[in-house]
ZALOTI-619014 format. One record per residue (C-alpha): residue in three letters; chain; y, x, z. Coordinates in pm, whole numbers. Each point is the difference from the previous one (the first is absolute). Layout:
N
PT/ALA/A/Y/X/Z
...
This chain:
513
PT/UNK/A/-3801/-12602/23588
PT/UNK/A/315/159/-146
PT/UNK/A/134/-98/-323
PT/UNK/A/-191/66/-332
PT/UNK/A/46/393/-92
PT/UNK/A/91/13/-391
PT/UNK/A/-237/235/-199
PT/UNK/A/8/237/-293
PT/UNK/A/-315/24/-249
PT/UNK/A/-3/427/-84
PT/UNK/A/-361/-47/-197
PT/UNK/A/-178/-299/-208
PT/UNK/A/-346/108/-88
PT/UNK/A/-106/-206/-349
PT/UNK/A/-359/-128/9
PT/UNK/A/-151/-188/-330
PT/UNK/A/-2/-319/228
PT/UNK/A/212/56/325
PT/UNK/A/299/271/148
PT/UNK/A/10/195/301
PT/UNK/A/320/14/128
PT/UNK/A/145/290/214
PT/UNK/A/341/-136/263
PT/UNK/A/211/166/248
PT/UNK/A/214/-169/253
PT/UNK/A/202/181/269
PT/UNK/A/21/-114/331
PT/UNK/A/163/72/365
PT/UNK/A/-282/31/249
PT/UNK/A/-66/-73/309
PT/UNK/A/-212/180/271
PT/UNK/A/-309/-146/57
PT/UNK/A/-212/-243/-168
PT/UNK/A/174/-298/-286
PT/UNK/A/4/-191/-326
PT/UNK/A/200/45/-261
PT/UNK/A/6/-220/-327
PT/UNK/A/44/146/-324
PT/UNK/A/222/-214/-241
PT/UNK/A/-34/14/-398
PT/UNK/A/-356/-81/-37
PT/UNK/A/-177/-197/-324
PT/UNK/A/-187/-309/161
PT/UNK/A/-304/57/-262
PT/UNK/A/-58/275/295
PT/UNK/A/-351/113/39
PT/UNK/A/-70/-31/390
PT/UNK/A/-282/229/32
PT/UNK/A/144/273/-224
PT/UNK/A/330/110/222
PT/UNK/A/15/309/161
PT/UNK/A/297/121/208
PT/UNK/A/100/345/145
PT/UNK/A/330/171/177
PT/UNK/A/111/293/34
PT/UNK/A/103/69/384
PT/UNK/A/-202/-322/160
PT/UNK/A/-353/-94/30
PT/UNK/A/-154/-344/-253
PT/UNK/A/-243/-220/202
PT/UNK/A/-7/-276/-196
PT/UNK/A/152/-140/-370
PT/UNK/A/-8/-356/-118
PT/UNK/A/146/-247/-237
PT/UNK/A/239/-286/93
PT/UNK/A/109/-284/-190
PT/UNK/A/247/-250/19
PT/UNK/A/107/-324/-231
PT/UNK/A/381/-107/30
PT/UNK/A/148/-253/-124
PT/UNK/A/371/-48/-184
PT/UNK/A/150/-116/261
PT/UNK/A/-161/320/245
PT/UNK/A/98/290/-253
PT/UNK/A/306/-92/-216
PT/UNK/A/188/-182/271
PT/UNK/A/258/296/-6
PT/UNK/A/-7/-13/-341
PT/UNK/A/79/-326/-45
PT/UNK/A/259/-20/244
PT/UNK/A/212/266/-183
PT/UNK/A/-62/-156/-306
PT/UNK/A/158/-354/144
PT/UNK/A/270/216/114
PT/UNK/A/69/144/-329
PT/UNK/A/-78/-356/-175
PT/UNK/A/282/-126/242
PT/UNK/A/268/241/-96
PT/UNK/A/-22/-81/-349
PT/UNK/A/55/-337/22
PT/UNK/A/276/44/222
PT/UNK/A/134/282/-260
PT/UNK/A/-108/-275/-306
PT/UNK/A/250/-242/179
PT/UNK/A/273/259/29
PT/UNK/A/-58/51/-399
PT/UNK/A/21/-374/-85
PT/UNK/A/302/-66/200
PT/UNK/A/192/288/-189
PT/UNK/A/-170/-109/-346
PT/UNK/A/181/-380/75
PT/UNK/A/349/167/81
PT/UNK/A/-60/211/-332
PT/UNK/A/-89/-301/-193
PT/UNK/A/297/-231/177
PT/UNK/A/242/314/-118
PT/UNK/A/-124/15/-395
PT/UNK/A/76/-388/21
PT/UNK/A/321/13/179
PT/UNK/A/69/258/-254
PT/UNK/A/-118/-242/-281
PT/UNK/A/284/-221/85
PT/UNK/A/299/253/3
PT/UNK/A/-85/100/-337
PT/UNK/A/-29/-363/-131
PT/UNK/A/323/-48/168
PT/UNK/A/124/351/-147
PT/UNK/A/-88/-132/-348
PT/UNK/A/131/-342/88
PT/UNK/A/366/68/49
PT/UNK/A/34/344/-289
PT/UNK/A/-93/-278/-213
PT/UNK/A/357/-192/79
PT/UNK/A/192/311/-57
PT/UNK/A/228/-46/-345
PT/UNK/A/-228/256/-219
PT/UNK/A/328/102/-203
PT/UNK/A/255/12/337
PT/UNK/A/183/325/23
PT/UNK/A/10/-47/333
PT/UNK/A/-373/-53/76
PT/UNK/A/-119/188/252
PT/UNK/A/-380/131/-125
PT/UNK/A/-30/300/201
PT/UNK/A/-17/-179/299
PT/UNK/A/-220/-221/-127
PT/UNK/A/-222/295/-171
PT/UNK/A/-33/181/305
PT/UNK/A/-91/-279/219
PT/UNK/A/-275/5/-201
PT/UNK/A/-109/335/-7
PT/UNK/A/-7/-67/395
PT/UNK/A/-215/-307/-64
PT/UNK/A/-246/152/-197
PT/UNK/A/-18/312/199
PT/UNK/A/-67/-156/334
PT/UNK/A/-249/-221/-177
PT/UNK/A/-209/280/-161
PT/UNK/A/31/160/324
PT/UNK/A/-168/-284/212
PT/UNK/A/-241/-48/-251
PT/UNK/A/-146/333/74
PT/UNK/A/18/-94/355
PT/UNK/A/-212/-282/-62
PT/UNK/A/-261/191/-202
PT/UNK/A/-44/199/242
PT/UNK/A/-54/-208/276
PT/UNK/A/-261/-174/-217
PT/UNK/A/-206/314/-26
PT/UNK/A/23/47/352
PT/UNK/A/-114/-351/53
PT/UNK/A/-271/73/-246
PT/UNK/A/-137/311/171
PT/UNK/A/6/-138/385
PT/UNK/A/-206/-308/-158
PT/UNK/A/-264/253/-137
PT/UNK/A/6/163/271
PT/UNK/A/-83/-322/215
PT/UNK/A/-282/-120/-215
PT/UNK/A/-214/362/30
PT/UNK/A/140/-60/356
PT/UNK/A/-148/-380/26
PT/UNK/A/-339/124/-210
PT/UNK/A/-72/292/259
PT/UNK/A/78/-262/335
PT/UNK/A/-253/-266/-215
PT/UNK/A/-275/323/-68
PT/UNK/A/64/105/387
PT/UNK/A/-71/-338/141
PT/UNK/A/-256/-59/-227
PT/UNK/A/-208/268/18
PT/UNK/A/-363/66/89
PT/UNK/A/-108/165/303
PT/UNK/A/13/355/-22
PT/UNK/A/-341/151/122
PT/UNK/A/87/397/173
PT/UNK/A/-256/250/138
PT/UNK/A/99/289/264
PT/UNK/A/-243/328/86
PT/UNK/A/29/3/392
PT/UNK/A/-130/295/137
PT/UNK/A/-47/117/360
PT/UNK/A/154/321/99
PT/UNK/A/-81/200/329
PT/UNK/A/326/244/46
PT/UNK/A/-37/289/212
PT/UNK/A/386/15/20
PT/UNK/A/284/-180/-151
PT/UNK/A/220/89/-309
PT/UNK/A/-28/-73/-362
PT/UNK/A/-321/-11/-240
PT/UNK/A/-143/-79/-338
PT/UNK/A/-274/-252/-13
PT/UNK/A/-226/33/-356
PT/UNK/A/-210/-305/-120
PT/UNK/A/-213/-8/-300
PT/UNK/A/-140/-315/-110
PT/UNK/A/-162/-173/-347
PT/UNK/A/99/-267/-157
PT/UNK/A/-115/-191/-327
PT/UNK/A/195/-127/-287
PT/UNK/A/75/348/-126
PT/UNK/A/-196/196/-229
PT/UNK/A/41/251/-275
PT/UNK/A/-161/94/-340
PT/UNK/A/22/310/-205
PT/UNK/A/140/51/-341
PT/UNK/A/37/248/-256
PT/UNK/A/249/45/-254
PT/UNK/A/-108/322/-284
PT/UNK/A/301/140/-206
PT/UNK/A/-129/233/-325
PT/UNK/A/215/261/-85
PT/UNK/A/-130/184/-348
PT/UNK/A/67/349/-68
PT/UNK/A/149/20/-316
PT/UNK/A/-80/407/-1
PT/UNK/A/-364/-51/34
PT/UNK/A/-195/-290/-209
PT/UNK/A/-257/-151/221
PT/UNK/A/185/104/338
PT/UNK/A/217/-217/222
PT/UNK/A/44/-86/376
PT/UNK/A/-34/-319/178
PT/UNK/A/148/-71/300
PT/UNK/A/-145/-243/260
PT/UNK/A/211/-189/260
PT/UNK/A/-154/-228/209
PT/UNK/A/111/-285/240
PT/UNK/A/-72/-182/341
PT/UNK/A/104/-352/-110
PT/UNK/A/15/-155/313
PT/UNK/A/14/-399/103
PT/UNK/A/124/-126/309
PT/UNK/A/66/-305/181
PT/UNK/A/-20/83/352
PT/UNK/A/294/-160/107
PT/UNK/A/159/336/130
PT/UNK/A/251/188/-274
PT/UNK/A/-83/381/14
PT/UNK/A/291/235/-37
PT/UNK/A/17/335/-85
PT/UNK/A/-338/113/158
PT/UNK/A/-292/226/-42
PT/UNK/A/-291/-169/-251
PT/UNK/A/-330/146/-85
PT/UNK/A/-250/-168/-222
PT/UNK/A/-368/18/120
PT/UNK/A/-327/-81/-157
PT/UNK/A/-239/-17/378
PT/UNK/A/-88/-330/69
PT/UNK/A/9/-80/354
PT/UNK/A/-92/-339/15
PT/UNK/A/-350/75/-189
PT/UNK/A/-308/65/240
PT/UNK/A/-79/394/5
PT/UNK/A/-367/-60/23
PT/UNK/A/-249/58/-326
PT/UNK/A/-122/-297/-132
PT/UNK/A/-376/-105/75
PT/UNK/A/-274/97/-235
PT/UNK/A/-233/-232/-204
PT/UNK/A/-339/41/-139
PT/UNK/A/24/26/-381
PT/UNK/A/-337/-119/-89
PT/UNK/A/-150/134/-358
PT/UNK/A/-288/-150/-173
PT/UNK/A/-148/10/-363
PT/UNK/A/-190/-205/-207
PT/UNK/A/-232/-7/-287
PT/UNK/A/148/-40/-394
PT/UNK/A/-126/-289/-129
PT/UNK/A/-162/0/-384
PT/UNK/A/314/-90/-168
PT/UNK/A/163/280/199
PT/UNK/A/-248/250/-92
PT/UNK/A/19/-82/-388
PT/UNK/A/369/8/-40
PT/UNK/A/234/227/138
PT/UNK/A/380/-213/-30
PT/UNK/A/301/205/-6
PT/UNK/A/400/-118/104
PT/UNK/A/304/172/-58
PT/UNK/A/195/67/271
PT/UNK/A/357/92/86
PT/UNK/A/-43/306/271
PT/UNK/A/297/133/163
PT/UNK/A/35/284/119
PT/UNK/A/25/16/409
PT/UNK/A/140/329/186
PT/UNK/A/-29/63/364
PT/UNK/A/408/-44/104
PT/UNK/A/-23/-320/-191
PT/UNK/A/-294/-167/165
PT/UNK/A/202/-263/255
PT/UNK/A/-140/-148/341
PT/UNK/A/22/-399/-12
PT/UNK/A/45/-12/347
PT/UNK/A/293/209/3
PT/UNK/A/247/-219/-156
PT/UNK/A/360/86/-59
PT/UNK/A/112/385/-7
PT/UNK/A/-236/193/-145
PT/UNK/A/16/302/168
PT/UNK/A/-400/140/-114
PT/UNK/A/-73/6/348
PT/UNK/A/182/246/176
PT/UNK/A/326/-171/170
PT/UNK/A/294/174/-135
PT/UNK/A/343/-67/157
PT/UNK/A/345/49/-203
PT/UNK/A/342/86/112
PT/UNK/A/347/-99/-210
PT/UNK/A/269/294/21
PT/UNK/A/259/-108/226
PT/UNK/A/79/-402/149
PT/UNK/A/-52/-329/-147
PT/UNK/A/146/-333/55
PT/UNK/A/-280/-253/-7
PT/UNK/A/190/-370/55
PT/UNK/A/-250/-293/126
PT/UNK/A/80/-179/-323
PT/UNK/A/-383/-35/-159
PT/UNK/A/101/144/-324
PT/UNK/A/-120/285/-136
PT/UNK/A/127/395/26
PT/UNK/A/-60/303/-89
PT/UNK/A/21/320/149
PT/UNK/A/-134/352/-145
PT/UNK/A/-228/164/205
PT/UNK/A/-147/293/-275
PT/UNK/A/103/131/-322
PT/UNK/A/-206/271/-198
PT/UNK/A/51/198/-346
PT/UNK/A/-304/54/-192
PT/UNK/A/-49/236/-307
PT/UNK/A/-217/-230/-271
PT/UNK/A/-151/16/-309
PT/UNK/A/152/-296/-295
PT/UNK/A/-256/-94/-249
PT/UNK/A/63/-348/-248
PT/UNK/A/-375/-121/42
PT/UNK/A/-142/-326/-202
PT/UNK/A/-267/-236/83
PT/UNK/A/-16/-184/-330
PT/UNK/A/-301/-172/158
PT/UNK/A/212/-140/290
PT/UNK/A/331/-9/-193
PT/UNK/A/167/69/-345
PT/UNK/A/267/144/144
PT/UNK/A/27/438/171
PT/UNK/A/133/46/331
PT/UNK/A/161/286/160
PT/UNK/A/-249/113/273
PT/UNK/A/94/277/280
PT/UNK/A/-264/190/208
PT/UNK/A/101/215/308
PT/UNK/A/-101/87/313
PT/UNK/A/105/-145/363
PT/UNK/A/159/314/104
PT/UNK/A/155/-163/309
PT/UNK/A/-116/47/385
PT/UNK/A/-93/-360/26
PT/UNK/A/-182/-246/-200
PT/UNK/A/140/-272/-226
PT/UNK/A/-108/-359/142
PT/UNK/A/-65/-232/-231
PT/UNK/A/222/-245/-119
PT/UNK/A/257/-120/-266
PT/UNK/A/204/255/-185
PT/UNK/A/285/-7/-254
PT/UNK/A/-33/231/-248
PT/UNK/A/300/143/-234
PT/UNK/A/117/240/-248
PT/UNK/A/296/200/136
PT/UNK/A/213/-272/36
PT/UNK/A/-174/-287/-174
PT/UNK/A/-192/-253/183
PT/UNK/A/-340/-16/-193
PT/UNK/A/-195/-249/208
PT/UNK/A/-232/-79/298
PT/UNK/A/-374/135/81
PT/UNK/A/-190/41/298
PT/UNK/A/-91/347/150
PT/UNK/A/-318/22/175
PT/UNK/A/-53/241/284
PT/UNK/A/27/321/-70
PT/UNK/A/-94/323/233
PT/UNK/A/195/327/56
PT/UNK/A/-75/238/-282
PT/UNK/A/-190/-302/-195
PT/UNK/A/64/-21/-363
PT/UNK/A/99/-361/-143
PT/UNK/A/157/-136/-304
PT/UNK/A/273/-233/-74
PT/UNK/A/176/-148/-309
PT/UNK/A/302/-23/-116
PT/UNK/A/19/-289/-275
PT/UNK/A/-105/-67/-332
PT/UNK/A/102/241/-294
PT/UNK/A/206/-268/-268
PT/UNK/A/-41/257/-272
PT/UNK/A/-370/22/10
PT/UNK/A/-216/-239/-181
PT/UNK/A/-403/-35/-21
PT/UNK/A/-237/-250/-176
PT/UNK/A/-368/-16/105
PT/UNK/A/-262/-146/-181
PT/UNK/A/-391/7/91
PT/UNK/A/-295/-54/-216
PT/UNK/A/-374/-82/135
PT/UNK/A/-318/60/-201
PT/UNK/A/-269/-144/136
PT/UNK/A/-435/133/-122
PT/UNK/A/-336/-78/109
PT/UNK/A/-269/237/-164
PT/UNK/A/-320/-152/-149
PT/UNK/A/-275/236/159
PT/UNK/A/80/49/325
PT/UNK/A/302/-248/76
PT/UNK/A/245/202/85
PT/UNK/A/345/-110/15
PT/UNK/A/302/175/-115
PT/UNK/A/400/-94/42
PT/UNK/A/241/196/-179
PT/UNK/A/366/-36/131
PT/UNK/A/287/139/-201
PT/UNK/A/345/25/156
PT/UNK/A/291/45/-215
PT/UNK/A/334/61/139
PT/UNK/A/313/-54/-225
PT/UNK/A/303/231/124
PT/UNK/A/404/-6/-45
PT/UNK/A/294/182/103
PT/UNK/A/282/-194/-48
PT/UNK/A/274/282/191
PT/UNK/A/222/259/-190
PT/UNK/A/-212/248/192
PT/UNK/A/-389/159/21
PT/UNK/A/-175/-130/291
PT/UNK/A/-306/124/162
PT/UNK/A/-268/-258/109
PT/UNK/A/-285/18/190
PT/UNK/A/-275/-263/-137
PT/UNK/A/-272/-145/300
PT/UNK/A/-266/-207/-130
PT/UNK/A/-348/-50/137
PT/UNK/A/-376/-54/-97
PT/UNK/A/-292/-202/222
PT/UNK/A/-188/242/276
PT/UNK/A/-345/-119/-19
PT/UNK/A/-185/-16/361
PT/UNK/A/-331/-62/-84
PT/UNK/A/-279/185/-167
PT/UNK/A/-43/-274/-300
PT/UNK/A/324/34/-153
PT/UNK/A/186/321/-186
PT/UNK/A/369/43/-12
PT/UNK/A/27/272/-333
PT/UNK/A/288/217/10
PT/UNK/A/301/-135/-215
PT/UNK/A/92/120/-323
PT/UNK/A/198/218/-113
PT/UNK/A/-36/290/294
PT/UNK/A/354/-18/95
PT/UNK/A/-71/-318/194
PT/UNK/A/-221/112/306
PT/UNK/A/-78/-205/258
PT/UNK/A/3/166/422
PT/UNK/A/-234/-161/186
PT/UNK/A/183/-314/85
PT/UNK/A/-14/-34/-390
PT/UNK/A/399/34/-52
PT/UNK/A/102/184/-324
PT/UNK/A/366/184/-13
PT/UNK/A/145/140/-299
PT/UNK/A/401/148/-25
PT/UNK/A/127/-41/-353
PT/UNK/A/373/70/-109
PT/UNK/A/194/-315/-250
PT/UNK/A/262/97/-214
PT/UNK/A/312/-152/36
PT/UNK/A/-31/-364/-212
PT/UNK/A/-351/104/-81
PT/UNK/A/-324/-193/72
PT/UNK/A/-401/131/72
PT/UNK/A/-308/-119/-23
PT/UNK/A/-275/70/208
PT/UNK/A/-391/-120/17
PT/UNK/A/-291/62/194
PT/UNK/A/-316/-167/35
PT/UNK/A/-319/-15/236
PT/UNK/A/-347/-106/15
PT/UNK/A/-226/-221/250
PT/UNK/A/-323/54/-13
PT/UNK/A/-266/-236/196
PT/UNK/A/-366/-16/-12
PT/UNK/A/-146/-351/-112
PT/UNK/A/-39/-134/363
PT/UNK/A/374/20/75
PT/UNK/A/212/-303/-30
PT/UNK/A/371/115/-118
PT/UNK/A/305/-181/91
């Protein structure tokens, strides 16, 4: 078999637990029947997944090959040019010390010519007419010259000496890592050509391979329109961030991001019997009717979730997603991400409080999924124009389905809530009464009016025995989930009081919580 052919990934297909990656290798052909081996391939190769096709020859067969070497099998080339190099700089580090010792002998030869120098000017008369000092001055002028100028010389040479012995430690640590190292485990795609005639071809192999996955993620930016109160637009990006440790380093290639799930069984699950029976009340049962309070929320269709469909939620339907234009995805295990959709949705602003929930108002932004594709669910960052506000989680969202998000708490918005209970049992008949009265304390504490939207809620009563009476005053009334929303205005520095209150009414058989 001829040497390995090297390879060129064009498309990596993202699953939520594996890839499917897309190669292309071109090859000289042959006529008639052979095997060629495809180079370049991750080991974590799935066997039974690899397909192979060529354009201009006919695939009978495609398989996997693997191999384990050892150091001495696939660096020995290495390692001999690395000796080589190791060798010249040792011979080049002797060279260096050799010149360093003649610069060093100089200096001290040097040394003694100007102790000799200062030796004999000091037996010149110091008042002699006759003395001759220029000589003497100038001699050392040379001296001090030439001495500055090998002491450069040996600077120098002991930063060249310095640098060659870096250099030969990284060299000595890569020899020690070569020799060293583990065996390295390689796989191959050999496929088995039948060529009608001879001349060049592309060979295609598409595989899947674990340790690589990808997750979605949102991030929402709120832009508000300072022309129109209550108006703004949000704009939704959201990212692939994709893991990988495959042990192959993708460059520059094609990516798309799917939710399918190809390693799940596409066969409905068996059916149970879901057996129903019933029972007679006992006395105790029939005399007293007890009620609980209960926190009910809310379910919609899109946000009902599968448990056996963990990971991307995609609501059923497999979506796929395509990035504009190449990414670089390295085989490094860390996280990246690449955009693969970005939408701008018209919204409606609104600062809403919960003073059941929380004291404080948040801004809260409805609008309308106005993109081709739904949102998966996921993490999302959400921010004001340019200000990071915080993290939330989006839940899946359809095209053209309405959703909310918020935006942060309001600082400037204040609210104090304080509930009163009243509890009666009447004589005659026994009939219990509980009077609740809700008062709700608020402040603006901003330069500027703000409008508020006020939710608070009253029990829903599911059984015949017990009577939920409308609040009081009529500008709380309950929908049929038993929320109450008001919109009042503060003034700037001002604060408001508002009150409500409701009734429960139960017949003498029902036990209140």
């Amino acid at each position: 078999m001829n040497n390995p052919l090297p390879s060129t990934p064009t498309l990596v297909r993202f699953f939520e637990d594996r890839a499917e990656v897309t190669r292309v290798a071109k090859a000289e052909l042959q006529s008639g029947r052979q095997w060629l081996r495809i180079a370049d391939i991750s080991p974590l190769v799935d066997d039974r997944s690899v397909q192979a096709a060529c354009k201009g020859a006919k695939v009978l067969a495609a398989r996997v090959f693997r191999r384990v070497k050892g150091a001495h099998e696939f660096a020995s080339s290495e390692i001999a040019a690395l000796e080589t190099q190791h060798a010249e700089l040792a011979r080049k580090l002797e060279a260096a010390e050799q010149v360093r010792s003649r610069h060093e002998a100089r200096l001290e030869y040097l040394a003694e010519l100007y102790g000799a120098w200062a030796s004999g000017i000091a037996k010149v008369p110091r008042f002699a007419v006759d003395a001759p000092l220029e000589s003497w001055t100038s001699a050392q002028r040379d001296l001090c010259a030439q001495d500055a100028e090998e002491l450069n010389r040996l600077l120098a040479c002991n930063r060249e000496i310095e640098q060659l012995s870096v250099k030969q430690s990284d060299l000595a640590g890569q020899l020690s890592s070569l020799r060293g190292q583990n065996p390295r485990h390689e796989a191959f795609i050999e496929v088995y050509l039948d060529a009608s005639s001879a001349g060049a071809a592309e060979i295609s192999v598409i595989y899947r391979v674990p340790s690589a996955l990808w997750r979605p993620e949102h991030a929402a930016r709120l832009d508000l329109d300072p022309r129109q109160p209550g108006k703004a637009k949000i704009t939704l990006t959201t990212f692939a961030v994709v893991w990988q440790r495959t042990g192959e380093n993708w460059e520059s290639v094609n990516a798309a991001f799917s939710t399918a799930r190809p390693a799940q069984v596409a066969t409905p699950p068996l059916l149970g019997d879901d057996n129903l029976s019933k029972r007679k009340k006992t006395p105790e049962e029939k005399q007293k009717i007890v009620v609980e309070a209960r926190e009910q929320s809310i379910e919609r269709a899109a946000s009902a979730k599968a448990p056996e469909m963990p990971g991307v939620d995609d609501g059923g339907e497999p979506l796929e997603f395509l990035p504009k234009g190449q990414v670089r995805l390295p085989g490094t295990g860390l996280p990246l991400r690449v955009e693969i959709a970005r939408v701008e949705m018209p919204a409606e602003v609104a600062t809403v409080l919960m003073a059941e929930r929380a004291p404080l108002a948040h801004l809260r932004a409805q609008c309308v999924n106005t993109g081709k594709t739904p949102l998966l669910a996921g993490p999302i960052r959400m921010a004001r124009q340019a200000s990071l506000i915080g993290r939330s989680r989006l839940d899946f969202v359809g095209a053209g389905e309405s959703f909310e998000l918020g935006f942060g708490p309001e600082d400037g918005l204040r609210c104090k809530r304080s509930q009163e209970e009243k509890r009666e049992t009447g004589l005659l008949m026994g009939g219990q009464t509980v009077t609740r009265e809700v008062a709700l304390y608020l402040s603006n504490l901003s330069s500027e009016a703000r409008e508020l939207q006020v939710i608070e809620r009253v029990p829903v009563s599911e059984i015949e025995g017990l009577e939920v009476r409308a609040p009081e005053p009529k500008e709380w009334t309950p929908d049929k989930d038993g929320f109450m929303k008001r919109s009042i205005t503060l003034e700037p520095n001002a604060a408001k009081e508002l009150k409500y209150k409701y009734e429960l009414r139960a017949k003498s058989n029902v036990v209140l919580p």
